[in-house]
VEXLO-881604 format. One record per residue (C-alpha): residue number from 1; residue in three letters; x negated, z negated, y. Coordinates in steps of 0.1 Angstrom, whole numbers, plus 5000, padded with zeros to 4 digits. Layout:
<sites>
num = NUM | residu = ala | east = X | up = Z | north = Y
...
</sites>
This chain:
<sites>
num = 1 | residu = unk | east = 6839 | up = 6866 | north = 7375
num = 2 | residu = unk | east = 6861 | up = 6889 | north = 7399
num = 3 | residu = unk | east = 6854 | up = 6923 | north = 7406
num = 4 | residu = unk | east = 6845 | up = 6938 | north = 7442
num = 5 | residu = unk | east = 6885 | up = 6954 | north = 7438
num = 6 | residu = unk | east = 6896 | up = 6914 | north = 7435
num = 7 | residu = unk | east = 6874 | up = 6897 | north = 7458
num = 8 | residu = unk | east = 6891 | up = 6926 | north = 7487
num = 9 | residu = unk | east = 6925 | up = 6919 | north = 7477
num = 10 | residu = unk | east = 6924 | up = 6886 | north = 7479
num = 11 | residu = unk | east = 6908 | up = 6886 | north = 7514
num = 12 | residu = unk | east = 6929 | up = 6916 | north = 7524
num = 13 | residu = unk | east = 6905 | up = 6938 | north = 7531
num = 14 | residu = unk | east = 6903 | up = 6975 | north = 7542
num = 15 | residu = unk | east = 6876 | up = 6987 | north = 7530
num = 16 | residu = unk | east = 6833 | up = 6982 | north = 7517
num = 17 | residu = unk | east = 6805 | up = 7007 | north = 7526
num = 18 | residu = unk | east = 6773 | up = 7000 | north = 7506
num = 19 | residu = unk | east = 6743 | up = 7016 | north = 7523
num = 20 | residu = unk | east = 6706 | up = 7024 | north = 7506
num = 21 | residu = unk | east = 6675 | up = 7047 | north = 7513
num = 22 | residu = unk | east = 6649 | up = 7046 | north = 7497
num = 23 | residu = unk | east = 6621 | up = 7051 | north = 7522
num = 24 | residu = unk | east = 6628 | up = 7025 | north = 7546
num = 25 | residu = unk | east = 6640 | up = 7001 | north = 7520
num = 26 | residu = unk | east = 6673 | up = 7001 | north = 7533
num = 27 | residu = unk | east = 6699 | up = 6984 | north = 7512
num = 28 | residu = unk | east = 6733 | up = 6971 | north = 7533
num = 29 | residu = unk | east = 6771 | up = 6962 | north = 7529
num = 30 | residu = unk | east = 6792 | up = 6970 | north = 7556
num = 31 | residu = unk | east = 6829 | up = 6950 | north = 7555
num = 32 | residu = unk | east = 6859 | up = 6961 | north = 7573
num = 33 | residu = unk | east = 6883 | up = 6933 | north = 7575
num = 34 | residu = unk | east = 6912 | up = 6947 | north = 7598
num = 35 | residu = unk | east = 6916 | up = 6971 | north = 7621
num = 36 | residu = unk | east = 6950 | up = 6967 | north = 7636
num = 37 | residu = unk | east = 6938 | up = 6957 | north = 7663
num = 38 | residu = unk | east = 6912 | up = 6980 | north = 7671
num = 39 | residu = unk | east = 6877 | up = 6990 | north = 7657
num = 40 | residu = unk | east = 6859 | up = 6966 | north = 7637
num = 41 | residu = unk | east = 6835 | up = 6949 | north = 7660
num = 42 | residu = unk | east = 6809 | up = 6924 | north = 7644
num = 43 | residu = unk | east = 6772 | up = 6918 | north = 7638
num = 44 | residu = unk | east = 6746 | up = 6924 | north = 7614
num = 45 | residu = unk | east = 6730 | up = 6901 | north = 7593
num = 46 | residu = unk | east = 6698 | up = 6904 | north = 7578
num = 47 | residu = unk | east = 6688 | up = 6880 | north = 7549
num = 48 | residu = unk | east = 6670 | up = 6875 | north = 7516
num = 49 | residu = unk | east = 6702 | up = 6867 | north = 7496
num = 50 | residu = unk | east = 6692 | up = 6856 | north = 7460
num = 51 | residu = unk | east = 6717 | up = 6883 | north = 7445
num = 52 | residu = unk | east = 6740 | up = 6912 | north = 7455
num = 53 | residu = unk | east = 6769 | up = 6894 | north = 7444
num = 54 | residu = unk | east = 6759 | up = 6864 | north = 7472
num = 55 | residu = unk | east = 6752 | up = 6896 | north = 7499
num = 56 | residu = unk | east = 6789 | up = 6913 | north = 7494
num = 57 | residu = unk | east = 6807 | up = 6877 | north = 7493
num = 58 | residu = unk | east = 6788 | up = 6864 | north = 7526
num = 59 | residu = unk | east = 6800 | up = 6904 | north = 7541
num = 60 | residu = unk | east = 6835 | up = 6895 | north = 7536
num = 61 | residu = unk | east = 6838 | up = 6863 | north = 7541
num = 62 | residu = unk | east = 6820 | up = 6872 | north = 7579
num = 63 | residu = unk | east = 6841 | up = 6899 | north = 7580
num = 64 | residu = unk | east = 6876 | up = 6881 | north = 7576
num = 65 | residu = unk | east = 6864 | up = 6856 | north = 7604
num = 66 | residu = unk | east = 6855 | up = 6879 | north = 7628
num = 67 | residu = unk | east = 6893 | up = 6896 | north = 7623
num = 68 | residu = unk | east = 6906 | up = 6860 | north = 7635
num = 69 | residu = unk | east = 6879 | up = 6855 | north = 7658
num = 70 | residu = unk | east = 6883 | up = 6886 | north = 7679
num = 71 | residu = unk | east = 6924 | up = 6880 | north = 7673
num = 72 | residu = unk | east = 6926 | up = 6844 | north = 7684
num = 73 | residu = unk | east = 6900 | up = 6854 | north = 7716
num = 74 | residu = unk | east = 6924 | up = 6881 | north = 7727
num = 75 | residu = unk | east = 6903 | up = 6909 | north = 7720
num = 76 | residu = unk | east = 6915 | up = 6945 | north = 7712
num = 77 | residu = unk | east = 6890 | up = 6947 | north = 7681
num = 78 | residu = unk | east = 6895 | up = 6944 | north = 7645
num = 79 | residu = unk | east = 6870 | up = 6921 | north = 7619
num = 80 | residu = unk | east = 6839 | up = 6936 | north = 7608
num = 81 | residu = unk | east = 6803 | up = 6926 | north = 7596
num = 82 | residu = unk | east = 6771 | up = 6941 | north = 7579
num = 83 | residu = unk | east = 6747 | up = 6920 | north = 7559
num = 84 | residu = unk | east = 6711 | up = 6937 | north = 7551
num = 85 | residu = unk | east = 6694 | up = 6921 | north = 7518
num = 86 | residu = unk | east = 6660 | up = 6919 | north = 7532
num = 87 | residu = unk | east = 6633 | up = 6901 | north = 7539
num = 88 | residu = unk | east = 6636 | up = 6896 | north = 7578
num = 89 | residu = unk | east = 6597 | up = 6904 | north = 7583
num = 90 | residu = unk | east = 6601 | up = 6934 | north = 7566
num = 91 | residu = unk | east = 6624 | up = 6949 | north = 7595
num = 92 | residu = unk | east = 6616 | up = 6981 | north = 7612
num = 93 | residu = unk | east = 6625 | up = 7010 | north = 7633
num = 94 | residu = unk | east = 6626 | up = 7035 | north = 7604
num = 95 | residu = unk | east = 6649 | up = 7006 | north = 7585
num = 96 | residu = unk | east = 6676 | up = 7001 | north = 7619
num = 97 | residu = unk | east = 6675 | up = 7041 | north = 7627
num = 98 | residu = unk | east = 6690 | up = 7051 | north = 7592
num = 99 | residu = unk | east = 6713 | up = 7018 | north = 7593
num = 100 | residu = unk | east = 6721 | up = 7032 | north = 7623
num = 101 | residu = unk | east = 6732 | up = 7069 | north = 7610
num = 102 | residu = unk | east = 6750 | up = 7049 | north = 7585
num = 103 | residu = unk | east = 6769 | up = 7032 | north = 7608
num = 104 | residu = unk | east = 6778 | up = 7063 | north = 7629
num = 105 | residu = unk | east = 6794 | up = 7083 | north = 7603
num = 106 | residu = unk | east = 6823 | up = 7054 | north = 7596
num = 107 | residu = unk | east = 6831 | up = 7075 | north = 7636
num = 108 | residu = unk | east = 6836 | up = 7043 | north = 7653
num = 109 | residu = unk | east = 6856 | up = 7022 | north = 7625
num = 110 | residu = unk | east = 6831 | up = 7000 | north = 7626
num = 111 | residu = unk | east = 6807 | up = 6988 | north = 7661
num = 112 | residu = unk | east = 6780 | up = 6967 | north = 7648
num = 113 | residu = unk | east = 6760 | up = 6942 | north = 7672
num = 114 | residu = unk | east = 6736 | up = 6914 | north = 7668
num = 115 | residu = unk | east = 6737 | up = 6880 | north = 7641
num = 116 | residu = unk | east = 6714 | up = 6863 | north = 7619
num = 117 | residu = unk | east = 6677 | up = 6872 | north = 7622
num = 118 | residu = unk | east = 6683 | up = 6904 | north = 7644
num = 119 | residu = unk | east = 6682 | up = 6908 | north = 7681
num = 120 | residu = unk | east = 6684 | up = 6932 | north = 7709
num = 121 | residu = unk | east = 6650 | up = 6956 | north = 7701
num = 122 | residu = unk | east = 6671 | up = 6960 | north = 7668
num = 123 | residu = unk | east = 6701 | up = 6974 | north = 7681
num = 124 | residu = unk | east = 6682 | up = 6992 | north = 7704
num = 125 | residu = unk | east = 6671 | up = 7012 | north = 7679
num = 126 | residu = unk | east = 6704 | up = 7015 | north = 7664
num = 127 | residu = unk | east = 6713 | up = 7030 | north = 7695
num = 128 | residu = unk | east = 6691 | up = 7057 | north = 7689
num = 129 | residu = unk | east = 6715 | up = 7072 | north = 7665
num = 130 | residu = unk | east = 6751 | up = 7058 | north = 7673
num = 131 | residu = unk | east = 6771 | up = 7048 | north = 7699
num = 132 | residu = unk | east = 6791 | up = 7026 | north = 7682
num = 133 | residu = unk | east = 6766 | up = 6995 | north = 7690
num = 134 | residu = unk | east = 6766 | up = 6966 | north = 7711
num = 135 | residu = unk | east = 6741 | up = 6938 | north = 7726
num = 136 | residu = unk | east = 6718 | up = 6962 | north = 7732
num = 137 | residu = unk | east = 6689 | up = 6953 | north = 7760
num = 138 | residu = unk | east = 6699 | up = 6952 | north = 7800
num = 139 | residu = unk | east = 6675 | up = 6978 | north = 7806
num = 140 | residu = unk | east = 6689 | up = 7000 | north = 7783
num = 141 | residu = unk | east = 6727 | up = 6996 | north = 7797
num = 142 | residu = unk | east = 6735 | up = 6969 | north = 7777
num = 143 | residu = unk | east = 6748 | up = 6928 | north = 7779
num = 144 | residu = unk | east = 6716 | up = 6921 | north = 7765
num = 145 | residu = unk | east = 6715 | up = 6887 | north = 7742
num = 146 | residu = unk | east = 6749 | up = 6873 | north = 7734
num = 147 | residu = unk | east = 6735 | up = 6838 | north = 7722
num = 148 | residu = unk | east = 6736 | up = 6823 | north = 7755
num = 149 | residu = unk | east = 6778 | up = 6835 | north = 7751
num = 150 | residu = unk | east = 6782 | up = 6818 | north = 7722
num = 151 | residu = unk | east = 6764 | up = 6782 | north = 7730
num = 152 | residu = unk | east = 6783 | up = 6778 | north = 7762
num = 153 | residu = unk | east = 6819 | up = 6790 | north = 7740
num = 154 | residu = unk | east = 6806 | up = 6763 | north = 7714
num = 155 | residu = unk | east = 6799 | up = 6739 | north = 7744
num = 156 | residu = unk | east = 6834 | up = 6741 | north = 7754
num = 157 | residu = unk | east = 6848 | up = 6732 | north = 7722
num = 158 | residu = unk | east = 6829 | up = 6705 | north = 7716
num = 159 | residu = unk | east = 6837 | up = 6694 | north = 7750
num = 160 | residu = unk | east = 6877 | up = 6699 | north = 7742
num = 161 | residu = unk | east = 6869 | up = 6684 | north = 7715
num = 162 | residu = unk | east = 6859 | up = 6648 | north = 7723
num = 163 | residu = unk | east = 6890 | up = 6653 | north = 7751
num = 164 | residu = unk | east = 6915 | up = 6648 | north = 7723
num = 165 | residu = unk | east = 6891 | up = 6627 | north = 7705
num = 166 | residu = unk | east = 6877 | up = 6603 | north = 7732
num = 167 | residu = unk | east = 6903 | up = 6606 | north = 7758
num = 168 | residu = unk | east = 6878 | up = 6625 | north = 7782
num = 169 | residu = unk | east = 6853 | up = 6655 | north = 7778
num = 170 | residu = unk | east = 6826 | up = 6641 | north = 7787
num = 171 | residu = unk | east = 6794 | up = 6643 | north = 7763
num = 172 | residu = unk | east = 6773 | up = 6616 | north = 7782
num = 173 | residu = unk | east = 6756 | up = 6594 | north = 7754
num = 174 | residu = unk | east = 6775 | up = 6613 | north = 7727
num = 175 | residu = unk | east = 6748 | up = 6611 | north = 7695
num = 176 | residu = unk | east = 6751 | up = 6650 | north = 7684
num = 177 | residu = unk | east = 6734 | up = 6665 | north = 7653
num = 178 | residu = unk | east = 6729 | up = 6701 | north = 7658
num = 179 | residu = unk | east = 6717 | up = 6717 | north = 7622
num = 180 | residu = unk | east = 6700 | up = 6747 | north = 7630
num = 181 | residu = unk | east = 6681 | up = 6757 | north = 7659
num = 182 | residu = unk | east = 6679 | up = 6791 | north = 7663
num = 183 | residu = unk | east = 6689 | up = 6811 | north = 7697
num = 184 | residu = unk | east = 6720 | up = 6800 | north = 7701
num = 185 | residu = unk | east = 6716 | up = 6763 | north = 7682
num = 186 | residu = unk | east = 6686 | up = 6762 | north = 7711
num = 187 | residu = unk | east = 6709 | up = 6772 | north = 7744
num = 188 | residu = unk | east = 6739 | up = 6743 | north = 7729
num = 189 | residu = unk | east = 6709 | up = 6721 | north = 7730
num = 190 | residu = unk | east = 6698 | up = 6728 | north = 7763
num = 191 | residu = unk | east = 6739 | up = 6720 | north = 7774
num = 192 | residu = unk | east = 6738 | up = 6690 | north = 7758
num = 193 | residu = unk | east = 6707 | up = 6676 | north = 7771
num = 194 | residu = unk | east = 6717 | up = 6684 | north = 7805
num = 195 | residu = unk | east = 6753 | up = 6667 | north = 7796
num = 196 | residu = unk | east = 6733 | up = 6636 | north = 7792
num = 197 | residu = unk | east = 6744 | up = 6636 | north = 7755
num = 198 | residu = unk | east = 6719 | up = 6619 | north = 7726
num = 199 | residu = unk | east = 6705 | up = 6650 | north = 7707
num = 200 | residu = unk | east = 6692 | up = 6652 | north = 7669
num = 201 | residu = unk | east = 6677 | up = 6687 | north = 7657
num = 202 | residu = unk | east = 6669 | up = 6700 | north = 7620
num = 203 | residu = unk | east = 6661 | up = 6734 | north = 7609
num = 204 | residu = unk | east = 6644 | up = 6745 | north = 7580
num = 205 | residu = unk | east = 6621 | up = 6770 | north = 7606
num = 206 | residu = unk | east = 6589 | up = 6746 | north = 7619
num = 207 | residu = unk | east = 6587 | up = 6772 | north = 7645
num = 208 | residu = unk | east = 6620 | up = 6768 | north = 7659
num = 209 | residu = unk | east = 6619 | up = 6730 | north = 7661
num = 210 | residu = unk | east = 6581 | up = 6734 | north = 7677
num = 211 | residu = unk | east = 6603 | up = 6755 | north = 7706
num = 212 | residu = unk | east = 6628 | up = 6728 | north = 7708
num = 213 | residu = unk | east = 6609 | up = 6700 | north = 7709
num = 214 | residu = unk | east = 6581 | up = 6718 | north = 7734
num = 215 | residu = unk | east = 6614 | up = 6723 | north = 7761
num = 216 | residu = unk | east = 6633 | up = 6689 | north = 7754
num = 217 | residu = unk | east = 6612 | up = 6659 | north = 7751
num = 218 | residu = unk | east = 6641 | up = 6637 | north = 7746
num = 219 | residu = unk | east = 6655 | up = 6657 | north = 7713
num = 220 | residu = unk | east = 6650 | up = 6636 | north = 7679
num = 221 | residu = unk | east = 6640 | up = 6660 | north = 7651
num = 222 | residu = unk | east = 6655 | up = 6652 | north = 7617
num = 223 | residu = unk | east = 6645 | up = 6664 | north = 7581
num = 224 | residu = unk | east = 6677 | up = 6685 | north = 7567
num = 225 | residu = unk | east = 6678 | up = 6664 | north = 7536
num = 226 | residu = unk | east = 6699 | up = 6635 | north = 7546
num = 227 | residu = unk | east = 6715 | up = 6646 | north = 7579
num = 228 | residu = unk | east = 6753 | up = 6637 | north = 7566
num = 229 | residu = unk | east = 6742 | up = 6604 | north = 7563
num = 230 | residu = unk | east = 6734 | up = 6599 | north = 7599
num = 231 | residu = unk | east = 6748 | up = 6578 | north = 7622
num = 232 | residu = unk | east = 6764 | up = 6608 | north = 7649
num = 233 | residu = unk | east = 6796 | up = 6613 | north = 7670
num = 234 | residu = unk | east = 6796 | up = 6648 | north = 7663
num = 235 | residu = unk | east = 6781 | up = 6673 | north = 7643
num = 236 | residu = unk | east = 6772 | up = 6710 | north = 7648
num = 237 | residu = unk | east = 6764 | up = 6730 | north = 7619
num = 238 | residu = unk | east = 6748 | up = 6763 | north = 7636
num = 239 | residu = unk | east = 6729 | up = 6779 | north = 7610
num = 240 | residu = unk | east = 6747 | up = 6794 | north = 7578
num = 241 | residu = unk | east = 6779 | up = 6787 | north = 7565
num = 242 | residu = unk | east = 6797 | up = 6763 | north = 7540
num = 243 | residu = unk | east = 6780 | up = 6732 | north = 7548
num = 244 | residu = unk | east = 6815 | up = 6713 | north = 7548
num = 245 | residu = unk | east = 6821 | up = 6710 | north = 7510
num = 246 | residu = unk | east = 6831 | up = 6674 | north = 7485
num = 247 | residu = unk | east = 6795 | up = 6668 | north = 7489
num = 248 | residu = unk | east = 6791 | up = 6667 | north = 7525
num = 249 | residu = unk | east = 6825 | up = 6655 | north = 7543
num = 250 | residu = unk | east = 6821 | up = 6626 | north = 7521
num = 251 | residu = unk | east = 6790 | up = 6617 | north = 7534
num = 252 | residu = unk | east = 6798 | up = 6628 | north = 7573
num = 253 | residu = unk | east = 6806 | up = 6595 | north = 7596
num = 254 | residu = unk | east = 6813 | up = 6616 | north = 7630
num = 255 | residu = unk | east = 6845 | up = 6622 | north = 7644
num = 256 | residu = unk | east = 6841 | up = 6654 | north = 7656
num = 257 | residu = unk | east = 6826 | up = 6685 | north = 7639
num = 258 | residu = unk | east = 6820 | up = 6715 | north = 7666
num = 259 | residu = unk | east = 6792 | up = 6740 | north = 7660
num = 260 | residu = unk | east = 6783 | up = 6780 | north = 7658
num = 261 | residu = unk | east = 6776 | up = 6785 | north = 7626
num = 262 | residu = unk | east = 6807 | up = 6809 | north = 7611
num = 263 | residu = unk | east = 6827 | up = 6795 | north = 7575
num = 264 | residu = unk | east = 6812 | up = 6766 | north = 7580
num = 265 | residu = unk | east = 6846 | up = 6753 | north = 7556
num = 266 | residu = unk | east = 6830 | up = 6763 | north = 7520
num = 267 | residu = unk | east = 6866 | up = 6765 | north = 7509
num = 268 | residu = unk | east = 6895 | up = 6763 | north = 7545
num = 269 | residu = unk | east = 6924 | up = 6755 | north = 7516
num = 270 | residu = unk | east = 6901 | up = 6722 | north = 7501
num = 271 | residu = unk | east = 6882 | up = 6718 | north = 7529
num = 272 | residu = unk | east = 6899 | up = 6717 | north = 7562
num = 273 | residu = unk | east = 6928 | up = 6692 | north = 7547
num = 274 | residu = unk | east = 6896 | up = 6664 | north = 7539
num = 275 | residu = unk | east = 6888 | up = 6664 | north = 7569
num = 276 | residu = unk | east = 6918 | up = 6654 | north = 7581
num = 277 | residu = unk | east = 6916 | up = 6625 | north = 7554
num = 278 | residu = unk | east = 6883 | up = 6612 | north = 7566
num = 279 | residu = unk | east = 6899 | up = 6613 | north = 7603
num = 280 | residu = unk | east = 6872 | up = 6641 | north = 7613
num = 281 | residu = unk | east = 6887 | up = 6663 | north = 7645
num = 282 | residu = unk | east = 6874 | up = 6700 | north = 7632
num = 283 | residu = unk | east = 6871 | up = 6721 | north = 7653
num = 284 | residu = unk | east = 6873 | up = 6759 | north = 7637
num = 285 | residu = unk | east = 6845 | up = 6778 | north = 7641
num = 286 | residu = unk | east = 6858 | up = 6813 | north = 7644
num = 287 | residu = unk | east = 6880 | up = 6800 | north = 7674
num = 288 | residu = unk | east = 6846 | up = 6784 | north = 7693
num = 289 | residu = unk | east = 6818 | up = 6803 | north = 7685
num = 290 | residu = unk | east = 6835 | up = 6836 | north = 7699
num = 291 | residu = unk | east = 6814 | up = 6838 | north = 7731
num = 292 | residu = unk | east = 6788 | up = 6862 | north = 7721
num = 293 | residu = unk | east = 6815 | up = 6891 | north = 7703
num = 294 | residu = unk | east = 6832 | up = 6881 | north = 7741
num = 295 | residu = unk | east = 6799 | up = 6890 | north = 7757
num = 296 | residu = unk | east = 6792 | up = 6924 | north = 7736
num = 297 | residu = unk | east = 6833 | up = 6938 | north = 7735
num = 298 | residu = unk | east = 6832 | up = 6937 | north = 7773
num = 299 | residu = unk | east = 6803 | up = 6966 | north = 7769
num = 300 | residu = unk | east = 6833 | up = 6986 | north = 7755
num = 301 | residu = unk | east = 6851 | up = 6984 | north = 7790
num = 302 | residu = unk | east = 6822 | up = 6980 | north = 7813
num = 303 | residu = unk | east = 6803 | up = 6951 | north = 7815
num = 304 | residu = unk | east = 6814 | up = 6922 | north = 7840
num = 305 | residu = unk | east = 6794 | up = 6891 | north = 7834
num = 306 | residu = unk | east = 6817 | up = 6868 | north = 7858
num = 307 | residu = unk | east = 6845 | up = 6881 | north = 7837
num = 308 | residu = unk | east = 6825 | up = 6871 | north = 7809
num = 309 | residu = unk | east = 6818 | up = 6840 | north = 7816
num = 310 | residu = unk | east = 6858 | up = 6831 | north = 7825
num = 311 | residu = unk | east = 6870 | up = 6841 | north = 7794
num = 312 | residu = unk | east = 6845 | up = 6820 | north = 7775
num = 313 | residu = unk | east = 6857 | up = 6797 | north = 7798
num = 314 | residu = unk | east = 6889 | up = 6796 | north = 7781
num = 315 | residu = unk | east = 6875 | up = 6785 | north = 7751
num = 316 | residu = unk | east = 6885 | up = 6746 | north = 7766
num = 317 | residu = unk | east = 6921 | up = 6754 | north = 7765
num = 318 | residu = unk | east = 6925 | up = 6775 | north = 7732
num = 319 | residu = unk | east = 6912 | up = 6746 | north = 7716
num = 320 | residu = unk | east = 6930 | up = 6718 | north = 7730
num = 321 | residu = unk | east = 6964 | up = 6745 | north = 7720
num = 322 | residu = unk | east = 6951 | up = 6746 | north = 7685
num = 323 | residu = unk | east = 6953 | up = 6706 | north = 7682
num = 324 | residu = unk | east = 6982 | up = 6706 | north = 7696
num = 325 | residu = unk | east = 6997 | up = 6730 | north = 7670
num = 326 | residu = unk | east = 6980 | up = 6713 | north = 7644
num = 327 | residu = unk | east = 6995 | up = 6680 | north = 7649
num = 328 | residu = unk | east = 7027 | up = 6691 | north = 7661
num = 329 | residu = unk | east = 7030 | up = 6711 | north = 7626
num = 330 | residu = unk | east = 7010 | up = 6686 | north = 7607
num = 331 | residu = unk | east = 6986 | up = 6706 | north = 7594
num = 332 | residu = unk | east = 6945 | up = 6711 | north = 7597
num = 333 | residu = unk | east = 6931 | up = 6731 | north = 7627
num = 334 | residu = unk | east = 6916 | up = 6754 | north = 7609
num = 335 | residu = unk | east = 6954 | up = 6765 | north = 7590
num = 336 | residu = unk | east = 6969 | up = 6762 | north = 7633
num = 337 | residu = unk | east = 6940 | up = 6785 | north = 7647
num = 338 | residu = unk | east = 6943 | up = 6810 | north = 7618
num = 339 | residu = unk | east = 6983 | up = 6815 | north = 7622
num = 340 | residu = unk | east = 6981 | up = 6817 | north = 7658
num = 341 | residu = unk | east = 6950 | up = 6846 | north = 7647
num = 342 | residu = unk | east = 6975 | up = 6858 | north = 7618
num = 343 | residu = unk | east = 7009 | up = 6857 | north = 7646
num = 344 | residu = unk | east = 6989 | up = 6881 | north = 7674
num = 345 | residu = unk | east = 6977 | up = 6904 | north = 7644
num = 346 | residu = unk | east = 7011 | up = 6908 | north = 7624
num = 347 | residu = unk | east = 7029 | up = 6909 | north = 7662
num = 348 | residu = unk | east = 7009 | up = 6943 | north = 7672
num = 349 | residu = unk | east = 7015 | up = 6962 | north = 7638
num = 350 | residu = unk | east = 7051 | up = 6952 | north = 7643
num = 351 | residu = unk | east = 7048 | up = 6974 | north = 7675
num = 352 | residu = unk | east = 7022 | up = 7003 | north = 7661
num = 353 | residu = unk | east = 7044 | up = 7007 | north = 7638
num = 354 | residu = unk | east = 7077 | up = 7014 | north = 7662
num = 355 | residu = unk | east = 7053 | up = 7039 | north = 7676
</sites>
């Protein structure tokens, strides 16, 4: 088993802050990735992992994707993320206030902002004791929800996506399986059922299918057991990570995977080249699912939502560049997206360090 000392330097990272109090029950991991860039900007994620082994892998592995999410998007911000081991119920304002003081004595290193079961109240009340936060409400000065961001990004990829694999970009009776349907697995539904595509939902939340299928008559709900045996033209994986492993690309017949959810490749090196066996176009998710950290950096320079929505925009294009790179170089997109990520990265130390 390797070490935490290991598991950073093989994932090159900077540095791991482990956070606990006692009273509000506090216990959190925050990763810093890479800061060449710029401050570590990334959410937090709270979740009932079933060790704290699981907690501080999941922390850098989100960590390391949001470096070459925010570097591939053209962002002047470093990779960063927070995971809280917690029940999400158990959340409160005494629990986000001294996660909050936590986060302000790293002095801006690290700018935390929304992910997995948190939302805007919660940074809110981060914001009572930093600065360094983003996503927080509209009313309190803030971008407010970044989900919408990120489904209309993902939107665009998928949509570049059946370009190169169709010949067109349209979605129009397009059989899609979105796995998860949380915010923003919710808003890429509502885009797709206004595309006119064919939509299939699963989530292990009752709740959450109960809001989809109360707003979108047409949706299909599926269980989750079996869902890589469906018959789909694309599939979009936008609840946790690693659900493309031996098990799963073997079953998948789709040609197109395009969804939210981050390391969706349990292992890029294995992973990303089988996909390219089975003739699946992947496209990565740290490269589409960038619309929300989009949304909250542009609090950092004063928020512009047209801008905001252009540069999400862009998604299209970045993605259609990545295939191109992947099969001009013949290799998987996953491998083009991170050395164009890797290029800008290694490119800007070259010049800090003329400095």
């Amino acid at each position: 088993m390797q070490t935490i000392f290991e598991h950073m330097q093989q994932m090159e990272h900077e540095q791991i802050v482990f956070c606990h109090d006692p009273h509000s029950g506090l216990n959190a991991i925050i990763a810093i990735h890479n800061t060449t860039l710029g401050p570590a900007l990334g959410g937090t994620r709270v979740w009932n992992y079933n060790s704290h082994e699981d907690a501080i892998i999941d922390a850098l592995r989100l960590s390391r994707g949001m470096t070459y999410k925010n570097a591939i998007s053209g962002l002047n911000i470093g990779g960063g993320k927070a995971v809280i081991i917690a029940d999400p119920s158990m959340k409160s304002e005494a629990l986000w206030r001294r996660y909050g003081k936590f986060v302000n004595s790293l002095n801006g290193k690290y700018i935390t902002a929304e992910d997995v079961n948190t939302n805007t109240s919660d940074m809110e009340y981060i914001s009572l004791e930093t600065k360094f936060v983003t996503g927080v409400p509209e009313y309190a000065g803030g971008s407010g929800d970044p989900s919408p961001f990120t489904a209309y990004g993902v939107f665009m990829g998928m949509k570049a996506s059946a370009k190169k694999a169709y010949g067109n970009d349209s979605l129009v009776g397009k059989k899609v399986m979105v796995q998860g349907a949380g915010h923003v697995g919710q808003y890429l539904i509502g885009h797709l059922v206004n595309e006119g595509a064919k939509v299939m939902v699963s989530d292990i939340d009752n709740a959450k299918i109960r809001q989809v299928v109360d707003k979108y008559r047409n949706v299909e709900v599926v269980d989750n057991k079996g869902i890589f045996e469906l018959d789909m033209d694309i599939y979009a994986p936008c609840a946790l990570g690693a659900t493309l492993n031996d098990d799963s690309i073997s079953k998948l017949k789709c040609a197109i995977v395009a969804g939210a959810a981050n390391n969706q490749l349990a292992d890029e090196n294995v992973h990303g080249p089988m996909l390219v066996e089975r003739n699946i176009l992947y496209a990565p998710d740290f490269l589409i699912n960038a619309g929300g950290v989009i949304n909250v950096s542009a609090e950092l320079e004063g928020y512009n939502e047209g801008k905001v929505k252009s540069a999400v925009e862009k998604i299209y294009d970045r993605t259609l560049d990545i295939f191109a790179l992947s099969a001009k170089e013949n290799i998987h997109t996953q491998a083009a997206a991170m050395k164009i990520a890797q290029k800008r990265i290694s490119d800007i130390a070259q010049v800090k360090s003329r400095m």
